[in-house]
C-alpha positions in Angstrom: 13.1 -40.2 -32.7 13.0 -36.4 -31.7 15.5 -34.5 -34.4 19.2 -32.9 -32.4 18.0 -30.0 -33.9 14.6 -29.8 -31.7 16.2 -31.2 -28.7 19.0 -28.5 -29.2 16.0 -25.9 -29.4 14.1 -27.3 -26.4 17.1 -27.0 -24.6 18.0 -23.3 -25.5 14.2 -22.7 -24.4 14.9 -24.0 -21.0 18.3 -22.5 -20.2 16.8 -18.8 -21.3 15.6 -16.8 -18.1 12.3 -15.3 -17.9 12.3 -11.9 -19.0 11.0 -9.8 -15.8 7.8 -8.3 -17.1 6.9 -12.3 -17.5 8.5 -13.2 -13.8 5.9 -9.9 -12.3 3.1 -11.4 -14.0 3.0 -14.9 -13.1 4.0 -13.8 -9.6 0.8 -11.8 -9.6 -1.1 -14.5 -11.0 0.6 -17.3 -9.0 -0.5 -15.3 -5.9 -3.6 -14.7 -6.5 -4.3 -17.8 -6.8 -2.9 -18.7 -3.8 -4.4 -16.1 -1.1 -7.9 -17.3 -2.9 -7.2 -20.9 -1.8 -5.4 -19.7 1.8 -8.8 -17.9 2.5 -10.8 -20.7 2.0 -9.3 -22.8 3.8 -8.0 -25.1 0.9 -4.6 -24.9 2.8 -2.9 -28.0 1.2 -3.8 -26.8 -2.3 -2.5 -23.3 -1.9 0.6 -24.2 -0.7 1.1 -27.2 -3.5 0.4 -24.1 -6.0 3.1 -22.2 -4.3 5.3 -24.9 -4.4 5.0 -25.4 -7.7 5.9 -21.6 -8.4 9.0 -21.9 -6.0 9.6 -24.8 -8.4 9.9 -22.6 -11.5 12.1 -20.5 -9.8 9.5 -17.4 -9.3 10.2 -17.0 -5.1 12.9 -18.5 -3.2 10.6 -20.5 -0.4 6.4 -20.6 -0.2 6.0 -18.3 2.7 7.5 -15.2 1.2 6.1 -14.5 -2.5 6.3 -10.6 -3.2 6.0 -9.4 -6.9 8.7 -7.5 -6.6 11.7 -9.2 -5.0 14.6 -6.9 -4.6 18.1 -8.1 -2.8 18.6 -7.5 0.5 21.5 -8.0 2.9 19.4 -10.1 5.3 15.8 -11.6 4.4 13.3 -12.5 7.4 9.8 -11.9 8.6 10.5 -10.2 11.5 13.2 -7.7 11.8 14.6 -5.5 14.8 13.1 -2.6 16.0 16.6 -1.2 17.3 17.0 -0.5 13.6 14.4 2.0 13.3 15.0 4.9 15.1 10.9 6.2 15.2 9.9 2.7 17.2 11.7 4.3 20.8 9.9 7.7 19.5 6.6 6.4 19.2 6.8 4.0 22.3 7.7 7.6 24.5 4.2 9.0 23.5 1.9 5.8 23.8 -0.3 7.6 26.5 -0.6 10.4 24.7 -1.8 8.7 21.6 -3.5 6.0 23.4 -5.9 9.0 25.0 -7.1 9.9 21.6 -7.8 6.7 20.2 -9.4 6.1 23.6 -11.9 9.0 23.1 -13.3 7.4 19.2 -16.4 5.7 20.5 -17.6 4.1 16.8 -15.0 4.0 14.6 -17.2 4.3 11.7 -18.9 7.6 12.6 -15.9 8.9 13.2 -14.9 8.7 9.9 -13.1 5.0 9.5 -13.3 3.3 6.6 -14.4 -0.3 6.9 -13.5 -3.7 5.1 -15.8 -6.6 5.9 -16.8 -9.9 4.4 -15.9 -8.1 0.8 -12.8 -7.0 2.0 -9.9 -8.6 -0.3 -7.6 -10.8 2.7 -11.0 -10.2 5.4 -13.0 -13.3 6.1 -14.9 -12.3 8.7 -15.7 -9.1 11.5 -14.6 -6.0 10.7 -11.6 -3.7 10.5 -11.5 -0.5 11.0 -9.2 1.9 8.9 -7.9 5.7 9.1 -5.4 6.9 6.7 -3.0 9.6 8.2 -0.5 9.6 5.7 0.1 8.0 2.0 3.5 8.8 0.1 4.2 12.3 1.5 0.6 12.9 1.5 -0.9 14.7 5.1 -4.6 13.7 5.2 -6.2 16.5 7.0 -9.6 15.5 8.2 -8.0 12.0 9.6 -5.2 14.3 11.6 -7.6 16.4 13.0 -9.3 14.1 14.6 -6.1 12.5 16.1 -4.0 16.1 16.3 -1.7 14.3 19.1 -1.1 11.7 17.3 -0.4 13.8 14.1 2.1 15.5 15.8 4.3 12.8 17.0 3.8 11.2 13.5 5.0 14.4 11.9 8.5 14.3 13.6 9.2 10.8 11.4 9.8 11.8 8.1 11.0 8.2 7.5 7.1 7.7 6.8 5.8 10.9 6.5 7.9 12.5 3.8 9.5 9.1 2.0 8.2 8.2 -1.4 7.3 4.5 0.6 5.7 6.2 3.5 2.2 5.4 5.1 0.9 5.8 8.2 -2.7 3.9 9.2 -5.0 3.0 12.4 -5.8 -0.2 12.4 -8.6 -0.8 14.3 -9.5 -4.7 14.7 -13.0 -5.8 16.1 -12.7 -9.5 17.8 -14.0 -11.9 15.8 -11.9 -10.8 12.9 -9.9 -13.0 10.6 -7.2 -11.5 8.1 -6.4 -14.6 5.5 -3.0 -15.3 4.8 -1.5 -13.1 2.4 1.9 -11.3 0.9 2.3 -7.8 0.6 3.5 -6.5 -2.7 7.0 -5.1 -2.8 9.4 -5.8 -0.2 10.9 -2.2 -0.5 8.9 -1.5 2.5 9.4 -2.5 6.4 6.2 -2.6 8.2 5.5 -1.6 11.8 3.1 -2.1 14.2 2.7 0.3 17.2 0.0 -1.5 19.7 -2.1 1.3 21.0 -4.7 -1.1 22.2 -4.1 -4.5 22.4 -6.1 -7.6 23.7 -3.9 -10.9 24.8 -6.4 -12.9 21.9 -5.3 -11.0 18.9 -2.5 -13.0 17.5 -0.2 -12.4 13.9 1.5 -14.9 11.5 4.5 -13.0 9.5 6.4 -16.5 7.6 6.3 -19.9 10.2 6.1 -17.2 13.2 3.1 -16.1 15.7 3.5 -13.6 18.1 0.8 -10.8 20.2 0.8 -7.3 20.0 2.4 -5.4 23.6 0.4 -2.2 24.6 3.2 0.6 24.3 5.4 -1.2 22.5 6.6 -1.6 18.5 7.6 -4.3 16.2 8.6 -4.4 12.9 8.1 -6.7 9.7 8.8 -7.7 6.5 5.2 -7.9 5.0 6.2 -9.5 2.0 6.5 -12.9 3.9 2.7 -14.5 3.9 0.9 -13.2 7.3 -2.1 -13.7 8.8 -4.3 -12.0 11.4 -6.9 -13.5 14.0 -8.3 -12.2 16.5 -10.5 -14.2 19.1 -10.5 -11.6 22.2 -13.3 -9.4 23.7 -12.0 -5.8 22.8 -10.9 -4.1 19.7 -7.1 -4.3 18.6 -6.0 -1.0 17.7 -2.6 -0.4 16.3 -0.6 2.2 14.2 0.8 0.7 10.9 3.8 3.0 9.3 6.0 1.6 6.7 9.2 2.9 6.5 12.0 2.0 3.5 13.7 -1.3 4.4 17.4 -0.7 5.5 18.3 -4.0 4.4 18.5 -3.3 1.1 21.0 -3.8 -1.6 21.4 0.2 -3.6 17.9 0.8 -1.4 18.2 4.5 -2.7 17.9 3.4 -5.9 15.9 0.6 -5.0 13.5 3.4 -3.8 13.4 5.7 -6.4 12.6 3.1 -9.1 9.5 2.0 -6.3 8.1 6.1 -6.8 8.2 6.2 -10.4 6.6 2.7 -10.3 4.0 3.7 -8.2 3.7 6.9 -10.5 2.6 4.4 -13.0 0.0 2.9 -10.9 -3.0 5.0 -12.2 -2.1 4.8 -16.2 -2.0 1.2 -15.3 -5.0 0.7 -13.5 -6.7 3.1 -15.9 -5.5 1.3 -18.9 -6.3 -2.2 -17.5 -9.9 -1.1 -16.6 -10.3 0.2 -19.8 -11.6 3.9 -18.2 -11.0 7.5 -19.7 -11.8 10.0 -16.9 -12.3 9.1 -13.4 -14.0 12.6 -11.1 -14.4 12.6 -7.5 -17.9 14.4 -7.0 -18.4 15.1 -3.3 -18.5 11.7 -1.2 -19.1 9.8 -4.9 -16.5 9.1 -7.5 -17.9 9.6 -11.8 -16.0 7.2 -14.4 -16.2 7.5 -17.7 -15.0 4.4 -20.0 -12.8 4.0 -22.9 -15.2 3.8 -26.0 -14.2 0.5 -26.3 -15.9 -0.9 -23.0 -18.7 1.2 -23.4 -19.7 -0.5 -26.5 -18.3 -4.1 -24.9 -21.0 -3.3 -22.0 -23.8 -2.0 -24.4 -23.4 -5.6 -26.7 -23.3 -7.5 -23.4 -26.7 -5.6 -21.7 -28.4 -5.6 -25.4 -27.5 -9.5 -26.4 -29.0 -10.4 -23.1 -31.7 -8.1 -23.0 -31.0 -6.7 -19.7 -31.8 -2.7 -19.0 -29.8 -2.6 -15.8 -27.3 -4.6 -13.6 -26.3 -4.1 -10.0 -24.3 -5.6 -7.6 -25.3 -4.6 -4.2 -24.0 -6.4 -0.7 -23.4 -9.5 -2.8 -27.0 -9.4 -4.1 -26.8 -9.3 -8.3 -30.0 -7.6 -8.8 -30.8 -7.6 -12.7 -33.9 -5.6 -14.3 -34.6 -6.8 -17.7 -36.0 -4.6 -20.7 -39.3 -4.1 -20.4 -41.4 -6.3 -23.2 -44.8 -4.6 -24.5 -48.0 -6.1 -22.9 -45.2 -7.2 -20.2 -44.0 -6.0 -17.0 -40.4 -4.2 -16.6 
C-alpha cells in the first residue's frame, strides 16, 4: 500500500502551478513539435500532441498556442478592421502603392529576400520578402525603392514608431504553401493590406478561410494557428504591419514588458548558440564562438577525422583529413 505521506506529496505536486519560465518552455517545445508534424502532413498526430498540451493546461484550445499568452478582453482569429484606424488610411492610397509594387519586375533583384523549401513554415514555391520597418527601425534601401509607399506607411506610427511595430511586403508566388503555424506572442494584431491579389490565394487564421480583396484590409490575431496556400496564376502581394493589440488587458504594460523582452532576444540567442561576437562584414555576417563550442566542434571534427563540414542547399558535403599515401 502507497504510504498517506507519499500520496499527500503526490498530491501537493499536482495542485502546485507551473512556474512560468517552465509553462514558456514547454509551450515552445510543445509547438515545435507540432508545426513539424502540421508540415508534413501528419495532421492527426499534431493535433493529438496539441491536445495533449491543452490537456496539461498550457493553451486554452488546439488552434491558438502562443508562448506568451497574455489576457485580453476578447480572444479570436480574426478581428475588426474598424478598430484600427491606419486600415481606412491605407485602403485611400491602394493605387498609389499598388503602382510601385507594380513596377518590381523580379522580386529578388530588386532586393527581396527569399524563403523556399528551407524556409521554417514554407513547403513549397517561394515567398518574397521586403522589410520596411522593424521596432521603430526605418530600413532605408527597402523605402527607397517603394518611396510612395514609405510615405503613407510613415503617417502610422501605430507600426512605425511602436516597440511591436513592423511593416513587410509579402510577395507570394503561386504554387506556394505556408504550413500551419502560431505566431509567438499575441501582443501583436496582424494586418494584411492586399496590394495584389489572385482569387486562388486562400488563408487559415483558427477553423476560418477567407481571400485576400485588392484595396482592401483585414486584421488578425496571428497567434491562432494559420496557414497559407496559394494555387492561382499570379503572385499574391500584400503589406503585413503589426500593430499592438487593443484588446488587451494593462496592454501598455503588456507592451512595455514585450520591448524589454525582445531586448533580451540577442543575449538569449547569443547565449543559447554558445557565440561571443557576431560582425556584419559587407553582404556576409563573421561569428566568433564561445571557447567552449570551439573546442566542442574541434573534439567532434578531430574524433571523426573530418577537416571540413558544409551544409549547402541540403547537400552535407564532408572532406575528410587527408591520410599520407592517400587522397584528401
Amino acid at each position: 500500500m502507497e504510504p498517506a505521506t507519499d500520496r499527500r506529496s503526490a498530491a501537493r505536486q499536482a495542485d502546485r502551478p507551473m512556474a512560468p519560465e517552465l509553462v514558456a518552455r514547454l509551450r515552445k517545445q510543445y509547438e515545435g513539435l507540432i508545426s513539424d508534424l502540421l508540415g508534413e502532413g501528419l495532421t492527426d498526430a499534431g493535433y493529438a500532441v496539441a491536445d495533449t498540451a491543452v490537456a496539461q493546461g498550457l493553451w486554452p484550445e488546439r488552434l491558438h498556442r502562443p508562448i506568451e499568452l497574455h489576457p485580453t478582453t476578447q480572444s479570436r482569429p480574426f478581428l475588426d478592421p474598424a478598430d484600427f484606424w491606419f486600415t481606412s488610411h491605407l485602403e485611400r492610397h491602394w493605387d498609389l502603392i499598388r503602382a510601385e509594387i507594380d513596377a518590381i519586375e523580379e522580386p529578388a533583384r530588386a532586393g527581396f529576400s527569399t524563403a523556399g523549401m528551407d524556409g521554417s513554415s514554407v513547403r513549397g514555391g517561394r515567398w518574397h520578402q521586403l522589410m520596411l520597418w522593424d521596432r521603430g527601425r526605418r530600413f532605408e534601401r527597402a523605402c527607397g525603392l517603394l518611396p510612395g509607399t514609405a510615405e503613407v506607411l510613415s503617417a502610422i506610427p501605430d507600426v512605425t514608431a511602436q516597440g511591436t511595430g513592423f511593416v513587410m511586403v509579402s510577395w507570394l508566388e503561386p504554387g506556394t504553401w505556408i504550413a500551419p503555424h502560431c505566431g509567438p506572442t499575441n501582443v501583436k494584431a496582424r494586418t494584411h493590406f492586399c496590394v495584389r491579389g489572385d482569387a486562388r490565394a486562400r488563408i487559415r487564421v483558427g477553423d476560418q478561410v477567407r481571400g485576400w480583396d485588392e484595396g482592401r484590409c483585414f486584421v488578425f490575431d496571428d497567434s491562432y494557428e494559420h496557414e497559407v496556400w496559394h494555387d492561382g496564376e499570379v503572385p499574391r502581394v500584400v503589406l503585413i504591419l503589426d500593430a499592438p493589440n487593443p484588446y488587451l488587458v494593462d496592454g501598455e504594460r503588456v507592451v512595455r514588458q514585450e520591448q524589454a523582452n525582445r531586448a533580451d532576444e540577442m543575449l538569449t540567442f547569443m547565449t543559447a548558440m554558445r557565440l561571443r561576437r557576431i560582425t556584419r562584414v559587407g553582404a556576409d555576417v563573421k561569428v566568433t564562438f564561445a571557447p567552449s563550442m570551439v573546442e566542442f566542434i574541434r573534439s567532434y571534427l578531430e574524433t571523426r577525422q573530418l577537416e571540413s563540414v558544409e551544409l549547402r542547399q541540403g547537400v552535407l558535403r564532408v572532406r575528410a583529413v587527408a591520410t599520407p599515401g592517400g587522397e584528401g
